[in-house]
PQR file with spaces between the fields and no chain letter, atoms N, CA, C, O and H, PARSE charges and radii, in Angstrom:
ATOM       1  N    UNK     1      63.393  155.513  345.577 -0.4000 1.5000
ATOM       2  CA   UNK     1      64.218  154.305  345.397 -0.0000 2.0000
ATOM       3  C    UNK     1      64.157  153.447  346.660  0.5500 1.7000
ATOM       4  O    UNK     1      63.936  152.240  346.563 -0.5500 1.4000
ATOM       5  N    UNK     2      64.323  153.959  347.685 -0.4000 1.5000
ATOM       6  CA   UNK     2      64.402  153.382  348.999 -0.0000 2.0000
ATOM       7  C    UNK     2      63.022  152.845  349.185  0.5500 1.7000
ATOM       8  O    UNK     2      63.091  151.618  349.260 -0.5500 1.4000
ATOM       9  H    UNK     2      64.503  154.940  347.764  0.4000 1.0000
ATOM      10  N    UNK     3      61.729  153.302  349.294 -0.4000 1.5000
ATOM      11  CA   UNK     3      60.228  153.039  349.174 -0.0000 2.0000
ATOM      12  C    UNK     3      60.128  152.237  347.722  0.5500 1.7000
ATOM      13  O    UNK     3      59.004  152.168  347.223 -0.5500 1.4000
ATOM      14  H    UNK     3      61.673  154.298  349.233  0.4000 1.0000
ATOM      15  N    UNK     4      60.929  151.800  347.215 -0.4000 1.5000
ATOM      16  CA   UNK     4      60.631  150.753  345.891 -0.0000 2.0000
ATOM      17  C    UNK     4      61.160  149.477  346.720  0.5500 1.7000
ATOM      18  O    UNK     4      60.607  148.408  346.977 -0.5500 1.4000
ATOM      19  H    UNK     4      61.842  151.856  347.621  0.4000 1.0000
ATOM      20  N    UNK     5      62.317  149.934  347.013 -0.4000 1.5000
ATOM      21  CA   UNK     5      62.984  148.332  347.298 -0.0000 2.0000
ATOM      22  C    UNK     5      62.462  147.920  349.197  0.5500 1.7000
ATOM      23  O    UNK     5      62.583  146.824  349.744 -0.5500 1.4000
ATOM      24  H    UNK     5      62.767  150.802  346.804  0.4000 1.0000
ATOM      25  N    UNK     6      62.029  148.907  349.669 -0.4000 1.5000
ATOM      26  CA   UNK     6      61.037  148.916  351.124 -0.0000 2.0000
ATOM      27  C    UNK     6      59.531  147.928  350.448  0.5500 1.7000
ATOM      28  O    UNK     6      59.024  146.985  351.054 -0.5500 1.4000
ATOM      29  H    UNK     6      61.931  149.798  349.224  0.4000 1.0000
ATOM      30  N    UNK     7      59.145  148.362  349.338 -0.4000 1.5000
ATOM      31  CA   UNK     7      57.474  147.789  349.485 -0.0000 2.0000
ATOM      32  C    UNK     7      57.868  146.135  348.801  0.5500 1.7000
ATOM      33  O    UNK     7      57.253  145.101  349.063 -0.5500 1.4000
ATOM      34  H    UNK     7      59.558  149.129  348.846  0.4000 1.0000
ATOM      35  N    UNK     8      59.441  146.317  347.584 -0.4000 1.5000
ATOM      36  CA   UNK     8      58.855  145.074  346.972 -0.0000 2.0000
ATOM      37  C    UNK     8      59.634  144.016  348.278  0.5500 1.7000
ATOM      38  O    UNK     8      59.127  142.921  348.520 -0.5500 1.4000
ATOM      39  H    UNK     8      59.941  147.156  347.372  0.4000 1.0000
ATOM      40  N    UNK     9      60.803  144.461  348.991 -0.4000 1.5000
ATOM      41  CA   UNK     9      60.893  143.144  350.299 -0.0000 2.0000
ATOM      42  C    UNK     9      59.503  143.071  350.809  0.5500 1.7000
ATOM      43  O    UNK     9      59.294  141.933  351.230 -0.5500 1.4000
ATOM      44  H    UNK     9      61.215  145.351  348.794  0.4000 1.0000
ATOM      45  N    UNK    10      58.410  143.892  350.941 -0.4000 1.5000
ATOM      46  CA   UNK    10      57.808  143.691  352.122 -0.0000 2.0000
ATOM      47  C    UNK    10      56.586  142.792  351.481  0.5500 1.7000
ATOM      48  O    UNK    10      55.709  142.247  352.151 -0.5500 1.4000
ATOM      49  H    UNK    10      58.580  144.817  350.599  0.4000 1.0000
ATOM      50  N    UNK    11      56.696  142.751  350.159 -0.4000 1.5000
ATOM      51  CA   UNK    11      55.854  142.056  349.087 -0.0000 2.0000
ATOM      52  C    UNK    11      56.269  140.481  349.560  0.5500 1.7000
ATOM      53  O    UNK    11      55.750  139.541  350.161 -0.5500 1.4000
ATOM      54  H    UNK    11      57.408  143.194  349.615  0.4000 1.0000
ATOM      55  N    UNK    12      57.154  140.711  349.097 -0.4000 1.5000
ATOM      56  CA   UNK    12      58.339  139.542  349.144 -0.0000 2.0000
ATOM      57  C    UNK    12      57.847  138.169  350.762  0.5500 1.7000
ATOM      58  O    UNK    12      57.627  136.958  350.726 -0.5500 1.4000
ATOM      59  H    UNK    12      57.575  141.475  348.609  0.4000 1.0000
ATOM      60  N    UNK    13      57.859  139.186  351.958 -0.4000 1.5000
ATOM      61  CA   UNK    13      57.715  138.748  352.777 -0.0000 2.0000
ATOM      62  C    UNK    13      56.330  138.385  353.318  0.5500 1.7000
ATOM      63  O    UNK    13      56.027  137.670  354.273 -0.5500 1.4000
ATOM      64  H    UNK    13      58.037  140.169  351.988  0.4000 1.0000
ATOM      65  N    UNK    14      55.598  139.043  352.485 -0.4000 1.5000
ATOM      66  CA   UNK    14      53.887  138.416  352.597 -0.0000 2.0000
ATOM      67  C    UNK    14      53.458  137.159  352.163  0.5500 1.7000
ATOM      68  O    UNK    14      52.732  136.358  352.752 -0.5500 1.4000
ATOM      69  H    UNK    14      55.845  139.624  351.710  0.4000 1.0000
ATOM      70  N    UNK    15      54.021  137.072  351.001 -0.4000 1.5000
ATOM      71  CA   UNK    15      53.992  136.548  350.164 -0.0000 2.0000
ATOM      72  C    UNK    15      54.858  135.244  350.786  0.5500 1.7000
ATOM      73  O    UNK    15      54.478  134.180  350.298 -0.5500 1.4000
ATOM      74  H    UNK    15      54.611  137.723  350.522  0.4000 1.0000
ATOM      75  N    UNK    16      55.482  135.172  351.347 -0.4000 1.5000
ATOM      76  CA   UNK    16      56.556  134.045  351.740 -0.0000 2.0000
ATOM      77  C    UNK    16      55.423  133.492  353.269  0.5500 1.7000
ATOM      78  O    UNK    16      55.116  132.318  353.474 -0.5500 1.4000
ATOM      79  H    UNK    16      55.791  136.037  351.743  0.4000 1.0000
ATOM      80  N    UNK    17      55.020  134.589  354.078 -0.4000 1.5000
ATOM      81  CA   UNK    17      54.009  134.063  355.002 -0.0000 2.0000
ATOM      82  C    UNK    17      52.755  133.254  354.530  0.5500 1.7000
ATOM      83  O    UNK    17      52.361  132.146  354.896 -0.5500 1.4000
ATOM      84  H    UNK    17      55.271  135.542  353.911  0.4000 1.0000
ATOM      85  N    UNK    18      52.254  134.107  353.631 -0.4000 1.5000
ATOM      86  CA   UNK    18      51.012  133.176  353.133 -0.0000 2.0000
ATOM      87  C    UNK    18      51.607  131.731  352.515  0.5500 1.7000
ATOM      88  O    UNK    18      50.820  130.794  352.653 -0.5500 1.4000
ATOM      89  H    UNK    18      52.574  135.007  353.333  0.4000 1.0000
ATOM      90  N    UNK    19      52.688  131.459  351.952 -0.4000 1.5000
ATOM      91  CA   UNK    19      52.582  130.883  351.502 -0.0000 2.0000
ATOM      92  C    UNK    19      53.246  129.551  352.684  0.5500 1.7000
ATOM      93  O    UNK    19      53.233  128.336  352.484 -0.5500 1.4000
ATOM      94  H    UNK    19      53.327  132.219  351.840  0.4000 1.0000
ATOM      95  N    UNK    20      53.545  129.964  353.360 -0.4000 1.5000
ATOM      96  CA   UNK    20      54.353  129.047  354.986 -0.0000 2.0000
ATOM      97  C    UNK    20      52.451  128.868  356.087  0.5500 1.7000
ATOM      98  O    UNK    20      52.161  128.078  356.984 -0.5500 1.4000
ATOM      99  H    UNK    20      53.555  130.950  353.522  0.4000 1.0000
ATOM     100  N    UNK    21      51.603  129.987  355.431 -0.4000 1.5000
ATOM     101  CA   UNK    21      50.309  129.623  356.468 -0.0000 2.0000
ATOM     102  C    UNK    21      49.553  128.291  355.578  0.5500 1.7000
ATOM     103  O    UNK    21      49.109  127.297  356.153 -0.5500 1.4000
ATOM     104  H    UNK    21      51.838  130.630  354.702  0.4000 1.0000
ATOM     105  N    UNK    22      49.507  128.500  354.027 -0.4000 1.5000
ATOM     106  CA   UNK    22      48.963  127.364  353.462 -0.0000 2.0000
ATOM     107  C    UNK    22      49.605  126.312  353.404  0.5500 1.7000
ATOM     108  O    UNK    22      48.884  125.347  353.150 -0.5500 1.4000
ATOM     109  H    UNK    22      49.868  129.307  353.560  0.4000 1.0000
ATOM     110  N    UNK    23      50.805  126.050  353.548 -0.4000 1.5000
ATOM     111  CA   UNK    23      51.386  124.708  353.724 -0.0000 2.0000
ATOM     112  C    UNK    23      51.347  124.271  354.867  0.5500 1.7000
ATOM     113  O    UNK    23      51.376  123.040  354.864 -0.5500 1.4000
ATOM     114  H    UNK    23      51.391  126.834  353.755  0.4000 1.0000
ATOM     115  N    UNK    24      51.282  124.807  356.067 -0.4000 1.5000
ATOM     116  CA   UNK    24      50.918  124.465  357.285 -0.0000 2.0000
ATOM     117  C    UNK    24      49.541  124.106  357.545  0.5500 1.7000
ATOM     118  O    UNK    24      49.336  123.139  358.277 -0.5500 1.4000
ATOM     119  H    UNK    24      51.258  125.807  356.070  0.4000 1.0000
ATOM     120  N    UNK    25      48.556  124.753  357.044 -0.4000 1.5000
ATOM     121  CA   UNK    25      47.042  124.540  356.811 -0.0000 2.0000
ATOM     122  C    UNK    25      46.758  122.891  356.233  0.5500 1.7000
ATOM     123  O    UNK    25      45.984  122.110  356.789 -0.5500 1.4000
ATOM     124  H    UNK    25      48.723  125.540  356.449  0.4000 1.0000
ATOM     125  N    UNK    26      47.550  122.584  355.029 -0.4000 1.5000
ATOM     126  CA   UNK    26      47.867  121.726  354.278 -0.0000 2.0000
ATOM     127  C    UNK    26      48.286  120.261  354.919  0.5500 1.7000
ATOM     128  O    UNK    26      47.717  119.175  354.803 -0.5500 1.4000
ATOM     129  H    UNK    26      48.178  123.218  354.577  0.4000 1.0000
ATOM     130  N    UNK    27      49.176  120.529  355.452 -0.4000 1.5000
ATOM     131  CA   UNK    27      49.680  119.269  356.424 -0.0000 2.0000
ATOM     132  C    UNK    27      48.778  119.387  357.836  0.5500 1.7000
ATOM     133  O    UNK    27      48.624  118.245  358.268 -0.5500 1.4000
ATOM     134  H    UNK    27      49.638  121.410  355.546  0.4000 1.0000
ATOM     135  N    UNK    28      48.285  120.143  358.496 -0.4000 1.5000
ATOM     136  CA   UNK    28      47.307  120.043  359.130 -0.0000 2.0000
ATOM     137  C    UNK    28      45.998  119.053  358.922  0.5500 1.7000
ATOM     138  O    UNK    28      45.510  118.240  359.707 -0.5500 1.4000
ATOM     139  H    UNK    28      48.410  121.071  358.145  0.4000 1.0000
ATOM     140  N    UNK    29      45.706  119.324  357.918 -0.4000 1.5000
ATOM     141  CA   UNK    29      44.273  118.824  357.202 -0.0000 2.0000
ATOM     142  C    UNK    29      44.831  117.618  357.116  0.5500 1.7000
ATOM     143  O    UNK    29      44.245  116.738  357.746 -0.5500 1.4000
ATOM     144  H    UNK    29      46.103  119.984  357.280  0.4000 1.0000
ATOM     145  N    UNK    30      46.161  117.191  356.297 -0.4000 1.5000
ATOM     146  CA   UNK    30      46.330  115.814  355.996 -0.0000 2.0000
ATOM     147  C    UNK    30      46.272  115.113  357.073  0.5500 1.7000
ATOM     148  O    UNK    30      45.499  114.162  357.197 -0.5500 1.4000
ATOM     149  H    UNK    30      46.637  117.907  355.786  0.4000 1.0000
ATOM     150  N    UNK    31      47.486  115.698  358.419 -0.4000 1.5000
ATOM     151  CA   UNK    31      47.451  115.638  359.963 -0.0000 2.0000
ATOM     152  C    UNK    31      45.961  114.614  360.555  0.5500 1.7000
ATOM     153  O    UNK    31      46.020  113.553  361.176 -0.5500 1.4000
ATOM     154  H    UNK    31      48.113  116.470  358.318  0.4000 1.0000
ATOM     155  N    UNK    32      44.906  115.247  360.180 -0.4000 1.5000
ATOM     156  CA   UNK    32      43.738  115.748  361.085 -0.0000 2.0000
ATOM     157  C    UNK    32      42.709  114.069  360.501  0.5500 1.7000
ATOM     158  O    UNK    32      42.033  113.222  361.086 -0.5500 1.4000
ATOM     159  H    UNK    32      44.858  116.109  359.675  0.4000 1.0000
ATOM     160  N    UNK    33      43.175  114.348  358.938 -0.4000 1.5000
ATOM     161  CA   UNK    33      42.432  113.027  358.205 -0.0000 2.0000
ATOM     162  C    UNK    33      43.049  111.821  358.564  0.5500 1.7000
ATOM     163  O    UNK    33      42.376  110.791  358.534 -0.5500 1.4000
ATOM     164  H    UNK    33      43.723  115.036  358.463  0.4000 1.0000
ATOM     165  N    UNK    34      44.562  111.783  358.995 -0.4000 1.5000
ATOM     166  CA   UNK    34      45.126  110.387  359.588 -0.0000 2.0000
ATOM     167  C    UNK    34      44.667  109.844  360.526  0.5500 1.7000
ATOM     168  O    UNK    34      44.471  108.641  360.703 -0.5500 1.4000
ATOM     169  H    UNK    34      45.109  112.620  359.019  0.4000 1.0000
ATOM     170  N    UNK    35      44.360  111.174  361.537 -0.4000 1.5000
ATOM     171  CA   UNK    35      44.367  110.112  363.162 -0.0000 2.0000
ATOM     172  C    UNK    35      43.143  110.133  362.587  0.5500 1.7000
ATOM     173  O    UNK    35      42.910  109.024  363.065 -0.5500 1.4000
ATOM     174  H    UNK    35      44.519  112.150  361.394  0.4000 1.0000
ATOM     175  N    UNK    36      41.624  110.510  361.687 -0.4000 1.5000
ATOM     176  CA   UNK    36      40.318  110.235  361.811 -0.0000 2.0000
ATOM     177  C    UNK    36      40.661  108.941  361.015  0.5500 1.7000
ATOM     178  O    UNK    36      40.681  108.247  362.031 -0.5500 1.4000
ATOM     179  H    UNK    36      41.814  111.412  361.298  0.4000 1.0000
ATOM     180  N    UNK    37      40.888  108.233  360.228 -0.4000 1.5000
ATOM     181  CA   UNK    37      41.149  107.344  359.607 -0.0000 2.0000
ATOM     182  C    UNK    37      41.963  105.999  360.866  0.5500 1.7000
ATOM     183  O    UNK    37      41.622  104.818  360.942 -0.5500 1.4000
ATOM     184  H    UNK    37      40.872  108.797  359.403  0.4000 1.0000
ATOM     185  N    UNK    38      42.823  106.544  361.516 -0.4000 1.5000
ATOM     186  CA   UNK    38      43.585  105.651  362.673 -0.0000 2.0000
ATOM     187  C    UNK    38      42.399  105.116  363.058  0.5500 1.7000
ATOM     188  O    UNK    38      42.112  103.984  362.667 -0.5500 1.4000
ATOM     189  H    UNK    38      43.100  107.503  361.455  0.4000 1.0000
ATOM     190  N    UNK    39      41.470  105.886  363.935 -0.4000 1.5000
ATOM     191  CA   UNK    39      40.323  105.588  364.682 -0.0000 2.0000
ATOM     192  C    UNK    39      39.032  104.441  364.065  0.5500 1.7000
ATOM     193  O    UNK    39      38.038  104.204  364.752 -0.5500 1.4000
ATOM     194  H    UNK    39      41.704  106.805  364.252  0.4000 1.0000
């Protein structure tokens, strides 16, 4: 019981990183195409 509710938080929390690395990736790229476009 304890190793059920241990793996699915830790699911939980992968899952919440990847998804905080692709939105950061995301606005990066948009980031990156402005100032090349500024120029």
């Amino acid at each position: 019981m304890i190793d059920h509710v241990r793996i699915s938080s830790w699911i939980l929390v992968h899952q919440g990183v990847i998804r905080t690395y692709s939105v950061t990736m995301n606005y990066s790229e948009i980031g990156a195409q402005h100032l090349v476009e500024e120029d």
